[in-house]
C-alpha positions, 0 to 999 in steps of 0.5 A, spaced: 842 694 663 836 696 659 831 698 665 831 697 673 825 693 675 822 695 682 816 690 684 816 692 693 818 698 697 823 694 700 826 693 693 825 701 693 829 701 699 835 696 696 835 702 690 836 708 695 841 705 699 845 703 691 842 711 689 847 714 696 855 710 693 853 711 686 858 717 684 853 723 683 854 723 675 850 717 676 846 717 681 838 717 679 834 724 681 830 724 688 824 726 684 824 719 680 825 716 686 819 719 689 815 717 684 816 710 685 814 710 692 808 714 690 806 708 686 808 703 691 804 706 696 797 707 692 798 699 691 795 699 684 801 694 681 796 689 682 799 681 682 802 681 675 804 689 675 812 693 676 815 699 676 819 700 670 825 705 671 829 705 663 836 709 664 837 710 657 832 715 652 827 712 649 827 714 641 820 711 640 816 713 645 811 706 646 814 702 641 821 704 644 818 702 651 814 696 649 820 693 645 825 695 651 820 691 657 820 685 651 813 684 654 808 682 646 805 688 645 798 684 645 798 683 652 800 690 653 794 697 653 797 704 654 792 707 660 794 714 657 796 718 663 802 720 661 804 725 667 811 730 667 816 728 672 820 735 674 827 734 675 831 739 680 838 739 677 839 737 671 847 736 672 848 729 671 848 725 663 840 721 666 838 728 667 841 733 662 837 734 655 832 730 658 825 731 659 822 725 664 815 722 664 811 716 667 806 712 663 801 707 665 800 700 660 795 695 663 796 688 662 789 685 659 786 680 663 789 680 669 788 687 672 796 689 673 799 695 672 806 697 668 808 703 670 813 706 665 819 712 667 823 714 662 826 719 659 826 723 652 832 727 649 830 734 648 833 735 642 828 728 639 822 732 642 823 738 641 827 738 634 832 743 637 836 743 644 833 748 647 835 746 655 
């Protein structure tokens, strides 16, 4: 599975219930899911628009991104608000060496939202693990 993509709060919902009987290592952290519902709740996504949670760190921040979502980069606009997302513990391997962040693309011509989360190591940022 290369992202988890979230449309409706009752899928955030499914997501929750799945977080709770997945053993801790791999359970997604309570911030992220907060996120998510934050997003949900503004109603921004627009008809064609998602949520896009990527597990894996991404090694080339946009063009890893737009190669994981396999949309075609022409349809894609990166809006630039690139926010931190501050996770508590940082025990379990989606968190540990990790720095989150969400990102928006919009979709041209159909005023739809991607919202983006997803992860880089520290070491790839930073040059050094410094966590």
């Amino acid at each position: 599975m290369q992202y988890i993509k979230i449309y409706t709060n009752s899928q955030l919902i499914l997501l929750r219930s799945l977080v709770t009987v997945m053993k801790k290592k791999y359970r997604l952290p309570m911030e992220i899911l907060e996120q998510v519902h934050r997003l949900l709740k503004d109603g921004k996504l627009g008809e064609q628009g998602f949520i896009a949670i990527i597990l894996n760190p991404v090694k080339d921040d946009m063009v890893g991104i737009k190669d994981i979502l396999n949309l075609y980069p022409c349809k894609l606009k990166v809006k630039g608000d690139l926010e931190d997302i501050e996770i508590e513990g940082q025990k379990s391997w989606l968190t540990k060496g990790r720095e989150w962040y969400i990102d928006t693309l919009e979709i041209r011509k159909e005023s739809s939202y991607i919202y983006v989360i997803y992860s880089m190591t520290v070491k790839r940022l930073y040059g050094s693990d410094m966590k």
